[in-house]
LOTI-207261 format. One line per field, with one value per residue: residue in three letters; x negated, y, z of N, C-alpha, C in turn. Coordinates in pm, 1 decimal, padded with zeros to 6 digits. Layout:
residues N
resn	c(ala/...)
nx	c(X/...)
ny	c(Y/...)
nz	c(Z/...)
cax	c(X/...)
cay	c(Y/...)
caz	c(Z/...)
cx	c(X/...)
cy	c(Y/...)
cz	c(Z/...)
end
This chain:
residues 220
resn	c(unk/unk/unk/unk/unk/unk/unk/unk/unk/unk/unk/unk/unk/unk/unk/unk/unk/unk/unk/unk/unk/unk/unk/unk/unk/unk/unk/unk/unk/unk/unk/unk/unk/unk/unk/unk/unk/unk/unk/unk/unk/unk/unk/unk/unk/unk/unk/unk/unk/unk/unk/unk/unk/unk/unk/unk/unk/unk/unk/unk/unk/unk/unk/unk/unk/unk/unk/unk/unk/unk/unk/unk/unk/unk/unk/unk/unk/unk/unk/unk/unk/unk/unk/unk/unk/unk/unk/unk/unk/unk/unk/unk/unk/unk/unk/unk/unk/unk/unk/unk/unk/unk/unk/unk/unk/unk/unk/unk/unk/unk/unk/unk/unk/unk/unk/unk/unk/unk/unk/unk/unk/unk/unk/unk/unk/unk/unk/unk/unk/unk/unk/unk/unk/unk/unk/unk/unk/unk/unk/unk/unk/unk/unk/unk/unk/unk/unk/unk/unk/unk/unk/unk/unk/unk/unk/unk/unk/unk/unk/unk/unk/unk/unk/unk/unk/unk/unk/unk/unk/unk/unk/unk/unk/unk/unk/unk/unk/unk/unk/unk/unk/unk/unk/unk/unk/unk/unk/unk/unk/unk/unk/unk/unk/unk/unk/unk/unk/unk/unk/unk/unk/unk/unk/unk/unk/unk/unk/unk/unk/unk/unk/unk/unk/unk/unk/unk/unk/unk/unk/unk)
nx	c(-10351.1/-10084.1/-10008.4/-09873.5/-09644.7/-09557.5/-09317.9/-09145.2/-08959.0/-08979.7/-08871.1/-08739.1/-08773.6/-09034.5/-09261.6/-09137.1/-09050.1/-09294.5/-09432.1/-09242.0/-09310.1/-09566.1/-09507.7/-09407.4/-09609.8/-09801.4/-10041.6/-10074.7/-10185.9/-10241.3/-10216.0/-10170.8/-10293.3/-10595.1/-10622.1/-10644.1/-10852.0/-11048.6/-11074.2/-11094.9/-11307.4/-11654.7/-11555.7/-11599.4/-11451.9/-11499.4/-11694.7/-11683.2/-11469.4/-11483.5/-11669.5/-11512.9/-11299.5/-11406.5/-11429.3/-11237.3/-11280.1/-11415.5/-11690.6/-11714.5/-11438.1/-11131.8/-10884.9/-10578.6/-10407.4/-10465.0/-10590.9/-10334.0/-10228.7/-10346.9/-10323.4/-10076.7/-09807.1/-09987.8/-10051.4/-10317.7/-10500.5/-10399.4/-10439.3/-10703.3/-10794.5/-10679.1/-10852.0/-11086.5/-11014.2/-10853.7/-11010.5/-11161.1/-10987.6/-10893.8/-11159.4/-11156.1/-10893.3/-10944.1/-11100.2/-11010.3/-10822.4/-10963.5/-11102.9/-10829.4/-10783.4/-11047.7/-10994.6/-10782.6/-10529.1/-10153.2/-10034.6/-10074.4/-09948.0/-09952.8/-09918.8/-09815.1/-09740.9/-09691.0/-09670.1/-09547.8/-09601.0/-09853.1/-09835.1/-09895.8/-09777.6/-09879.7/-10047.7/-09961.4/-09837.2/-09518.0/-09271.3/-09179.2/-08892.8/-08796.0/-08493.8/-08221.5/-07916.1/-07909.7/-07794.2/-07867.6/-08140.4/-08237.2/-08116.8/-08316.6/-08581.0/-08583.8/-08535.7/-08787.0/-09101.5/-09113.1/-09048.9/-08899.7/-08660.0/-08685.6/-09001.7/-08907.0/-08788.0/-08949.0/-09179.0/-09002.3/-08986.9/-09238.7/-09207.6/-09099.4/-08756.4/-08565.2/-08365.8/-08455.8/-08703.2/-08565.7/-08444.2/-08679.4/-08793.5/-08878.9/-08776.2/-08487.2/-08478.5/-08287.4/-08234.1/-08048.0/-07876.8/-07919.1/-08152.9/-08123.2/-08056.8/-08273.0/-08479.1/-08371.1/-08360.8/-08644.1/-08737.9/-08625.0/-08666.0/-09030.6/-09061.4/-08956.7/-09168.1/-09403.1/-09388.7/-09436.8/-09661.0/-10010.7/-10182.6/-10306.1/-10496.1/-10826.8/-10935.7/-11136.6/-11259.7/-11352.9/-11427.4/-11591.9/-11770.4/-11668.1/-11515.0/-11655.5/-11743.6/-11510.9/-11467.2/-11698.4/-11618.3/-11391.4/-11482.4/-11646.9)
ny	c(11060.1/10863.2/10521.2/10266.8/09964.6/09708.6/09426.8/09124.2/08864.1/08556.1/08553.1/08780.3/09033.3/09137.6/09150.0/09283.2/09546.3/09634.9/09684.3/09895.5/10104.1/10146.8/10284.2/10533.0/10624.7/10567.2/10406.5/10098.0/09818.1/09496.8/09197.1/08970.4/08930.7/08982.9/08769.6/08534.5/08649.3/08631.9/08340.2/08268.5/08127.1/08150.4/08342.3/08494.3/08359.1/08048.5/07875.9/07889.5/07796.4/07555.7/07410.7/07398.8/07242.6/06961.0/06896.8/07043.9/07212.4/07192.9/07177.3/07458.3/07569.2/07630.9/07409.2/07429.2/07277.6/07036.8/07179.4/07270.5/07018.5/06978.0/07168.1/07238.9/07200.7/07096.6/07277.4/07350.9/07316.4/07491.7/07702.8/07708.9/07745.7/08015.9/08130.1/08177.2/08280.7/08519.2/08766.2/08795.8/08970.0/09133.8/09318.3/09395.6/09512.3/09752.1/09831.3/09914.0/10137.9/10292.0/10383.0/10534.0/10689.3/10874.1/10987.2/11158.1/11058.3/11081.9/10882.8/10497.4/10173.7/09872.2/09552.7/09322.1/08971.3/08805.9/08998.8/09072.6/08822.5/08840.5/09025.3/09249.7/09491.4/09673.8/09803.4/09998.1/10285.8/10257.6/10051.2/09889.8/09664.2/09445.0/09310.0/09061.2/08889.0/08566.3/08364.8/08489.1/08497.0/08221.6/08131.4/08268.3/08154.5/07905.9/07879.7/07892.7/07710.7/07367.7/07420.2/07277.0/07254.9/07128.8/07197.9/07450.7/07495.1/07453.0/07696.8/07903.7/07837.7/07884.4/08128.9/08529.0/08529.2/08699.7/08847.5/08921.7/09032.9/09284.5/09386.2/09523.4/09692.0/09996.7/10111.0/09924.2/09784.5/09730.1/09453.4/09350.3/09409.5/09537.0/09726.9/09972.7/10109.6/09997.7/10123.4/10370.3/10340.2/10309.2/10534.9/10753.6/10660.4/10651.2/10955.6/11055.2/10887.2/11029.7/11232.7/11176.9/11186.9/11052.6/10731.5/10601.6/10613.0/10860.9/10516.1/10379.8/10098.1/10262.3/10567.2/10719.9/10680.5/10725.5/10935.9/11150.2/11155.6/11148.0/11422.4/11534.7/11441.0/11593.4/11841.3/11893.6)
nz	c(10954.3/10864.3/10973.0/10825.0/10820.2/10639.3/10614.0/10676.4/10619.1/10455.2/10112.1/10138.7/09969.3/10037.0/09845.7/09606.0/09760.2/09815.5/09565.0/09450.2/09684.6/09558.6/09336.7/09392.3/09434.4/09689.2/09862.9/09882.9/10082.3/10026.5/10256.9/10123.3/09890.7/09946.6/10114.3/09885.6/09764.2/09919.6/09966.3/09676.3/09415.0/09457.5/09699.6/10034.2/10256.8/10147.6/10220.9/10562.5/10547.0/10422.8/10623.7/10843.0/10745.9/10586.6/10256.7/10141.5/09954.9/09613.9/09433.3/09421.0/09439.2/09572.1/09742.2/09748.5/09801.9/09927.6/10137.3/10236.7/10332.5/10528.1/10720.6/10724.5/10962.3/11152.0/11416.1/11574.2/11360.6/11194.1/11354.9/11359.4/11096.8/11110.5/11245.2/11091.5/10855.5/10941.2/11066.9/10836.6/10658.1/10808.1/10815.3/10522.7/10536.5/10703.2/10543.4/10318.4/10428.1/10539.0/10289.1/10191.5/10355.4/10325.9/10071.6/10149.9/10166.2/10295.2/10394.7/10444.3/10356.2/10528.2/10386.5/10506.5/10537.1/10800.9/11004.7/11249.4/11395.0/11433.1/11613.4/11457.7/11488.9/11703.2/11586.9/11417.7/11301.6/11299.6/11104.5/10864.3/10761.0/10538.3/10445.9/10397.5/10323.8/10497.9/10281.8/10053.6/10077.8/10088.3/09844.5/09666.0/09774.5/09749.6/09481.2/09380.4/09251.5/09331.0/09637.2/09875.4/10108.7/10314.4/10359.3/10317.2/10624.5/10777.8/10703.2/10798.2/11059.4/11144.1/11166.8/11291.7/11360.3/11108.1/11237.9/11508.3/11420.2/11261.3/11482.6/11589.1/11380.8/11253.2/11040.9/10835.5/10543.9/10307.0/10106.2/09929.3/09777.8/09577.3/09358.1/09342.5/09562.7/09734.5/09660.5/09729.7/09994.1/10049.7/09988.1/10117.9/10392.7/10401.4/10315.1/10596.3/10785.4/10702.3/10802.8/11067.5/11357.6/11330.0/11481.5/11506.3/11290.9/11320.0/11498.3/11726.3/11613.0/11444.2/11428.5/11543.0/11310.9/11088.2/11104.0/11041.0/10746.9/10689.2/10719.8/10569.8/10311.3/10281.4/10262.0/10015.1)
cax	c(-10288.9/-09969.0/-10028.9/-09701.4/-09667.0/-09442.0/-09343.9/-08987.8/-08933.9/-08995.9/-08744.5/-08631.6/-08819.3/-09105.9/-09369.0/-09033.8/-09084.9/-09421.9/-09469.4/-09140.8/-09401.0/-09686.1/-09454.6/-09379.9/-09740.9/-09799.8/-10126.0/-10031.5/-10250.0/-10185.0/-10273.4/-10192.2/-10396.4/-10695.3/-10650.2/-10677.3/-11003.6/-11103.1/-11053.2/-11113.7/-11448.0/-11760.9/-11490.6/-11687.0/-11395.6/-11503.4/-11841.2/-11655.2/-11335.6/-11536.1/-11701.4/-11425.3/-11231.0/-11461.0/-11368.2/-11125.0/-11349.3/-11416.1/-11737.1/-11699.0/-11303.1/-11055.7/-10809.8/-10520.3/-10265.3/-10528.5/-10605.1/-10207.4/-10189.7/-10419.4/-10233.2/-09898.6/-09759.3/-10086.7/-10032.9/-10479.1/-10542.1/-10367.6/-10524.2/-10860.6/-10838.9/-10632.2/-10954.3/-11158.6/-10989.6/-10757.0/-11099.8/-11188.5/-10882.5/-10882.7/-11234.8/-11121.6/-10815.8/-11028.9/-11272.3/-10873.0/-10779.8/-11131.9/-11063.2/-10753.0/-10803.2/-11144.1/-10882.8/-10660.7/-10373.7/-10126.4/-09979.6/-10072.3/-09849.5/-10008.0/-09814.6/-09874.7/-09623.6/-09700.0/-09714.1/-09491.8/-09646.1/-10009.2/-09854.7/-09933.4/-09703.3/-09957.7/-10170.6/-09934.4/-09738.1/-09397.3/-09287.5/-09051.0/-08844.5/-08700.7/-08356.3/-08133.7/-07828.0/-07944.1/-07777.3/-07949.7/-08271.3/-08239.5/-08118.8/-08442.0/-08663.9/-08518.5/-08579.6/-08925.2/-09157.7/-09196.0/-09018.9/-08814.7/-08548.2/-08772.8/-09086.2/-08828.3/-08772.6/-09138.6/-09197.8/-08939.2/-09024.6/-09341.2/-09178.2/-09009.7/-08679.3/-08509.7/-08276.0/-08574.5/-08754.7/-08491.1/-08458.8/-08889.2/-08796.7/-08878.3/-08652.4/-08484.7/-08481.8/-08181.7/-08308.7/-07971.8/-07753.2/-07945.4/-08316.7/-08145.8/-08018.9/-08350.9/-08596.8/-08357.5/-08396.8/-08756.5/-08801.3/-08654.9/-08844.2/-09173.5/-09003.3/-08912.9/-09249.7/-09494.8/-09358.8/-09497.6/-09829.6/-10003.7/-10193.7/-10421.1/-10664.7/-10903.3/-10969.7/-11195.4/-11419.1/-11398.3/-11363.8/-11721.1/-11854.6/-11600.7/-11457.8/-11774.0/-11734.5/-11358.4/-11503.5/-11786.0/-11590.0/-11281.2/-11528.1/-11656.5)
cay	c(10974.3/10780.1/10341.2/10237.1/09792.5/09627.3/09278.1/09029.5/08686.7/08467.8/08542.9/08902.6/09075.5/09241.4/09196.0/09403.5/09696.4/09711.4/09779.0/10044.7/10175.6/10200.1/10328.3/10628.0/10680.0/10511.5/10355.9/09984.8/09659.8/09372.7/09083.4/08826.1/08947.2/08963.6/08576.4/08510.2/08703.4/08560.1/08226.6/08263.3/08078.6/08260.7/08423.1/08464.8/08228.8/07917.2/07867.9/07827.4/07704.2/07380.7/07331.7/07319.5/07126.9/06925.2/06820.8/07095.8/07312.1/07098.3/07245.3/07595.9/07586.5/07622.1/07305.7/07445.3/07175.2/06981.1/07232.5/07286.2/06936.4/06981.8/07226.0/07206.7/07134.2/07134.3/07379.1/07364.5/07334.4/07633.7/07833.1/07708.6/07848.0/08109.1/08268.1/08216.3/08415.1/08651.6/08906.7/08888.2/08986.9/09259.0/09386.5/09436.1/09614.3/09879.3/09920.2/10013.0/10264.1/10399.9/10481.4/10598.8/10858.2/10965.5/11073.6/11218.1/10982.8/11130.0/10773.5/10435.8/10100.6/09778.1/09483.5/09228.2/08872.5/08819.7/09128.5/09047.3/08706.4/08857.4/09160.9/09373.1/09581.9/09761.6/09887.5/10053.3/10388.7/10267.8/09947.5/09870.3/09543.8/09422.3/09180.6/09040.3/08764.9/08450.2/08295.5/08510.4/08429.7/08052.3/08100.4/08296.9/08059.3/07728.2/07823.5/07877.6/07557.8/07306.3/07481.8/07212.3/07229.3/07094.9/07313.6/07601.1/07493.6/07471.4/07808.0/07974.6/07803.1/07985.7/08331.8/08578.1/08518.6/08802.2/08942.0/08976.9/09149.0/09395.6/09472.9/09570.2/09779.1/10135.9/10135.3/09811.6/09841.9/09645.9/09421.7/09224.2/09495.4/09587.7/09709.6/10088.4/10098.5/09966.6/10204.4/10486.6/10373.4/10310.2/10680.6/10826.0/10645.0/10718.9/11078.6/11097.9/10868.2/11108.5/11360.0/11170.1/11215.0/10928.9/10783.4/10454.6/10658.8/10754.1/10510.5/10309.0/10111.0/10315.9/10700.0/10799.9/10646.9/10768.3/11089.8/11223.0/11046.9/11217.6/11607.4/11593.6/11418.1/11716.8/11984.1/11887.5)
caz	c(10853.8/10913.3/10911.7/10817.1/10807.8/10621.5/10657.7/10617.0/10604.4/10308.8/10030.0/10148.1/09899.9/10026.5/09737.5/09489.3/09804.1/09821.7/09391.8/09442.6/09721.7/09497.0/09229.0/09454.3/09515.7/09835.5/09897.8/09988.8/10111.2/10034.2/10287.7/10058.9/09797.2/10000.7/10141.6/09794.9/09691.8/09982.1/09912.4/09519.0/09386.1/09589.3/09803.3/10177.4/10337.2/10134.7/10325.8/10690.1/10549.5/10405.6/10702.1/10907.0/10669.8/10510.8/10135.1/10067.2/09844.4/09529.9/09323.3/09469.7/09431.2/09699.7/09664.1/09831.1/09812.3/10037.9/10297.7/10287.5/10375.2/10663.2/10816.1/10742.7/11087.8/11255.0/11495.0/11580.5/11250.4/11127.3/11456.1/11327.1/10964.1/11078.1/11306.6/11003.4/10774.9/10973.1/11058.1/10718.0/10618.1/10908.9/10780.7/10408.7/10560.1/10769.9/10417.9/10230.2/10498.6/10540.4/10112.5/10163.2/10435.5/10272.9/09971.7/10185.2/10137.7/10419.4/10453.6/10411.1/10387.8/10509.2/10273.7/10607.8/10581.9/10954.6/11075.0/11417.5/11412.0/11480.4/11722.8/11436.9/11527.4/11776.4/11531.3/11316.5/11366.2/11185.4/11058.1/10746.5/10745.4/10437.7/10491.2/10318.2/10393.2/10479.9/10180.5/09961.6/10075.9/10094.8/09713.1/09628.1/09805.2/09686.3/09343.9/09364.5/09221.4/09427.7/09718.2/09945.8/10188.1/10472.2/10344.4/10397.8/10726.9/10794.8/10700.6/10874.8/11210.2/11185.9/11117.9/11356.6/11288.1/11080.7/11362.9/11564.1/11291.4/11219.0/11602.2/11591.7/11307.1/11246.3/10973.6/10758.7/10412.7/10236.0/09979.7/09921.9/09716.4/09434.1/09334.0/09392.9/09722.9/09805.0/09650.0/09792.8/10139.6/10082.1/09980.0/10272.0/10485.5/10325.9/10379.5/10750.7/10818.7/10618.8/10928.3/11265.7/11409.2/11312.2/11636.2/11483.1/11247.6/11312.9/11623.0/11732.4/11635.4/11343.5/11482.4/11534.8/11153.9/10920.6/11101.2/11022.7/10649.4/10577.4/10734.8/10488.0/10208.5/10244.1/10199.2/09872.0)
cx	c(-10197.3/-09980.8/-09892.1/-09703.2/-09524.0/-09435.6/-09150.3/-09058.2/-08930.4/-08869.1/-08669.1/-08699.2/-08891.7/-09244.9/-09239.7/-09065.3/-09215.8/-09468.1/-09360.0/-09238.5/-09507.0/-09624.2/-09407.9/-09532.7/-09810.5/-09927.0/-10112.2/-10131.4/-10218.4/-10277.5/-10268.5/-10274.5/-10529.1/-10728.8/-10713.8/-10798.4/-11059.2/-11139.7/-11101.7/-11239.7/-11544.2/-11713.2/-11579.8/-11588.7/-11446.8/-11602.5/-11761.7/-11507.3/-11378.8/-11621.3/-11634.0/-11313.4/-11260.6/-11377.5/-11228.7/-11179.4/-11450.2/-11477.0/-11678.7/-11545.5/-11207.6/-10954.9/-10707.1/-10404.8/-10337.5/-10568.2/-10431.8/-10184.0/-10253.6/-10404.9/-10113.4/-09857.3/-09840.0/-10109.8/-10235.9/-10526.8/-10567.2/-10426.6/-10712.9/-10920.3/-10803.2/-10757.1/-11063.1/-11138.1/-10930.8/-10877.4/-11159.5/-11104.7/-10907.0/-11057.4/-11198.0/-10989.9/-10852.1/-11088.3/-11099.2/-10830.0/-10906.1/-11090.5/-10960.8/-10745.4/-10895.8/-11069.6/-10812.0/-10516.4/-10324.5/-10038.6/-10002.6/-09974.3/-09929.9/-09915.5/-09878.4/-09726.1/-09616.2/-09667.7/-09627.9/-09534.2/-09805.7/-09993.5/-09930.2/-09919.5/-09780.0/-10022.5/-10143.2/-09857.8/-09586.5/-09438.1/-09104.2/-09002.2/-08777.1/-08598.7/-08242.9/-08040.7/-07916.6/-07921.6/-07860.8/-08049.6/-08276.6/-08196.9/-08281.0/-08556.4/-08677.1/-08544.7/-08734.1/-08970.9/-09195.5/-09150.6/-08891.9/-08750.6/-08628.8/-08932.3/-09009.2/-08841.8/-08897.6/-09171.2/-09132.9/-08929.3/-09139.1/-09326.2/-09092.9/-08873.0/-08631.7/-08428.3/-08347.0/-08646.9/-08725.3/-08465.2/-08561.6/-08871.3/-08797.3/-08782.5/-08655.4/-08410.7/-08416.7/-08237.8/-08188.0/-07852.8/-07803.9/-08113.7/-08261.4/-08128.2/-08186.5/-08484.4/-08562.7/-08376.7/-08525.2/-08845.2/-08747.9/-08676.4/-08967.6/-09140.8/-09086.0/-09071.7/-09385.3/-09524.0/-09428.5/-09646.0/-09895.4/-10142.0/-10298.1/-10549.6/-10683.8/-10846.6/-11083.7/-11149.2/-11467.4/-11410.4/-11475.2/-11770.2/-11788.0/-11522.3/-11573.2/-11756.5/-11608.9/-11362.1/-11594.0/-11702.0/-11468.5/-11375.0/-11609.0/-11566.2)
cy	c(10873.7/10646.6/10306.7/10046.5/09817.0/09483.6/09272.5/08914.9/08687.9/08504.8/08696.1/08978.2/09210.8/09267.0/09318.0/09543.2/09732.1/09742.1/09913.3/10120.1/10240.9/10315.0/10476.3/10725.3/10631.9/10433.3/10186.2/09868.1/09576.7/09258.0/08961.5/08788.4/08919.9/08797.2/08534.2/08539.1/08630.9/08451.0/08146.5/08149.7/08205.4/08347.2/08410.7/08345.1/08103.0/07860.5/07771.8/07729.5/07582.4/07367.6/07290.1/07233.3/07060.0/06825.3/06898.4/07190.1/07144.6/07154.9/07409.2/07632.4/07496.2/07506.2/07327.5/07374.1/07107.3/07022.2/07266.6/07194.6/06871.6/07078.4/07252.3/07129.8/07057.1/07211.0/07420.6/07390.9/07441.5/07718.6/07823.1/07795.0/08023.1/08213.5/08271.0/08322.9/08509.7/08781.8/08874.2/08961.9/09124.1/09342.5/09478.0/09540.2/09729.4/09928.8/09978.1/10073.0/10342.2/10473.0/10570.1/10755.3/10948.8/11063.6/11171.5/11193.5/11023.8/11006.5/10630.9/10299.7/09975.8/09651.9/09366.9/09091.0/08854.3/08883.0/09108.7/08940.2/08719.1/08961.1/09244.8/09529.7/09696.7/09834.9/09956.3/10125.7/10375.6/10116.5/09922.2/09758.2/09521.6/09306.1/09159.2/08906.5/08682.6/08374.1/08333.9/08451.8/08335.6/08054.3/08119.6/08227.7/07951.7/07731.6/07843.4/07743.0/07540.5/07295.4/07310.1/07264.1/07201.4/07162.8/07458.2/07619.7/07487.6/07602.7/07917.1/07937.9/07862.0/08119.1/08357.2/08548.0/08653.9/08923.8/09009.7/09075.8/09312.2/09500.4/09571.9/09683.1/09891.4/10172.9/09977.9/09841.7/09682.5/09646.9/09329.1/09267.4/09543.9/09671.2/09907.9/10117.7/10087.7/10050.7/10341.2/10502.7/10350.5/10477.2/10783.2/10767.4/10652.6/10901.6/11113.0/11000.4/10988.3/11236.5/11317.0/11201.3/11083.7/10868.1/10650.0/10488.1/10813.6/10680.6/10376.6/10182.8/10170.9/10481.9/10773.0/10802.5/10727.8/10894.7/11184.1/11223.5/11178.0/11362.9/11599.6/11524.9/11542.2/11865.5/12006.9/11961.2)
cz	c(10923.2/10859.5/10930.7/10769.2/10773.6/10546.7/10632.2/10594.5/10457.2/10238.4/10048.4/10089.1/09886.2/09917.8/09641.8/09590.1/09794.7/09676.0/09421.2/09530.1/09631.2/09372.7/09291.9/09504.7/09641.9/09839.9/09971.7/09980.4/10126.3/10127.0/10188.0/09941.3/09830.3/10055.5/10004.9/09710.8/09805.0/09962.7/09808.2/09517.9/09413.8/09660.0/09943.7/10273.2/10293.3/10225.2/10500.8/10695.1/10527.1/10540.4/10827.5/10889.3/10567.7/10395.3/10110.4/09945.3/09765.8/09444.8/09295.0/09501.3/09535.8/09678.5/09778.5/09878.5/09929.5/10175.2/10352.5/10380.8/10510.9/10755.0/10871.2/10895.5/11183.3/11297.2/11537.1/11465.7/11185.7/11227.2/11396.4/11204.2/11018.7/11193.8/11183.6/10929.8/10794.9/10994.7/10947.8/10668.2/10675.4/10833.3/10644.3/10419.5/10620.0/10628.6/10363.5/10315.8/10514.7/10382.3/10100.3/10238.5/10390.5/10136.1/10035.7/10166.7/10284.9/10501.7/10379.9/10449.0/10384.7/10510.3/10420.2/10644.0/10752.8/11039.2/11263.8/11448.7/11558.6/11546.1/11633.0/11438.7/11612.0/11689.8/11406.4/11370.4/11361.8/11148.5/10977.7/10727.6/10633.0/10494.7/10435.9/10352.1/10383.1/10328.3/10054.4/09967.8/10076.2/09930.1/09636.8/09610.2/09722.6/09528.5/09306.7/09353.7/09323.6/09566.6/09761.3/10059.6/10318.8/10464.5/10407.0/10532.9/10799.6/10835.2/10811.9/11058.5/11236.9/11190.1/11235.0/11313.3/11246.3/11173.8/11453.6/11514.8/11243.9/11353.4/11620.4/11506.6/11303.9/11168.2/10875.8/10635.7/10355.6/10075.7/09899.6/09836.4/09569.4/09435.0/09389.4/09516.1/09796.2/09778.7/09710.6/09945.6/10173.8/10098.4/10054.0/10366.4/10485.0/10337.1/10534.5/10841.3/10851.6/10780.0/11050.7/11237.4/11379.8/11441.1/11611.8/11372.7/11251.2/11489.9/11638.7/11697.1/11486.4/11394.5/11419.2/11368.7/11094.8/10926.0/11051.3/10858.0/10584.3/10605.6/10637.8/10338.3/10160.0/10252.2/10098.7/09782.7)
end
């Protein structure tokens, strides 16, 4: 099975590729979804997130403007949450590729904002960049609630920058011309992917459990 990541900077519109993915069939994970179940009320992050930032969970509920404001441009801070919840995150992504291979999905797409941030790049066969002009994206952004001018700049000091991004790329998928352009170059790359060898499942420290798992589930 072929692990295919895809990732872009804020505003270049990779939540619109990853539904045209699903809308093609494509098996895709969302990290940001998962922070969020995480997170939720009796999510498993609240537990270590309040105790390392005591008084951000308020009567079971995550109060995220407050832990924003305890990391925002705390470089420790944000390393502190971010070992809490990055291997949950990473567990819940092993249990949605474990499902998808036991199906026999012949390619999955993991929906990862970071993804060159956290060197995810290693652990995926293929990697899809969405990108779009600067100007666009700074329009996109900017009108989101709430969204400032020096928040922007925030954000994007934590991100690869785009040029970088697009270099890493397996293939970059133009999000800046129109919704078709961009589902046609999503679907031949989901194509010409579908074709490599794929070289991250199984492998350890999953290999032994679940190769066993997807031979007795394909001869049902």
């Amino acid at each position: 099975m072929v692990i295919v990541g895809l990732t872009g900077s804020i505003g270049m519109g990779k939540s619109t590729a990853a539904r045209m993915l699903r809308e093609m069939g494509v098996p895709v994970y969302d990290a940001d979804a998962a922070v969020h179940r995480l997170q939720a009320p009796g999510g498993r992050a609240l537990p270590p997130i309040e105790a390392a930032f005591p008084g951000v969970v308020k009567a079971g509920v995550l109060d995220r403007q407050a832990l924003g404001a305890r990391v925002f441009g705390n470089k420790d801070a944000l390393r502190r949450l971010e070992a809490i919840v990055h291997p949950l995150v990473a567990q819940e992504q092993r249990r949605f590729v474990r499902r998808a291979a036991l199906r026999g999905a012949p390619l999955v797409v993991l929906d990862i904002p970071l993804l060159f941030e956290g060197m995810g790049e290693r652990r995926v066969d293929g990697v899809l960049v969405v990108s779009a002009p600067a100007f666009l994206q700074r329009l996109r952004v900017m009108a989101r609630p709430g969204m400032t001018a020096e928040k922007l700049a925030g954000i994007l000091r934590q991100q690869v920058p785009d040029v970088l991004k697009r270099r890493k790329a397996t293939t970059v998928i133009p999000t800046g011309l129109g919704l078709a352009p961009s589902r046609l170059a999503l679907s031949k790359a989901v194509r010409r992917l579908k074709t490599r060898q794929g070289r991250n499942w199984p492998s350890n420290p999953w290999r032994d459990r679940f190769t066993a798992q997807l031979a007795r589930a394909r001869r049902k």
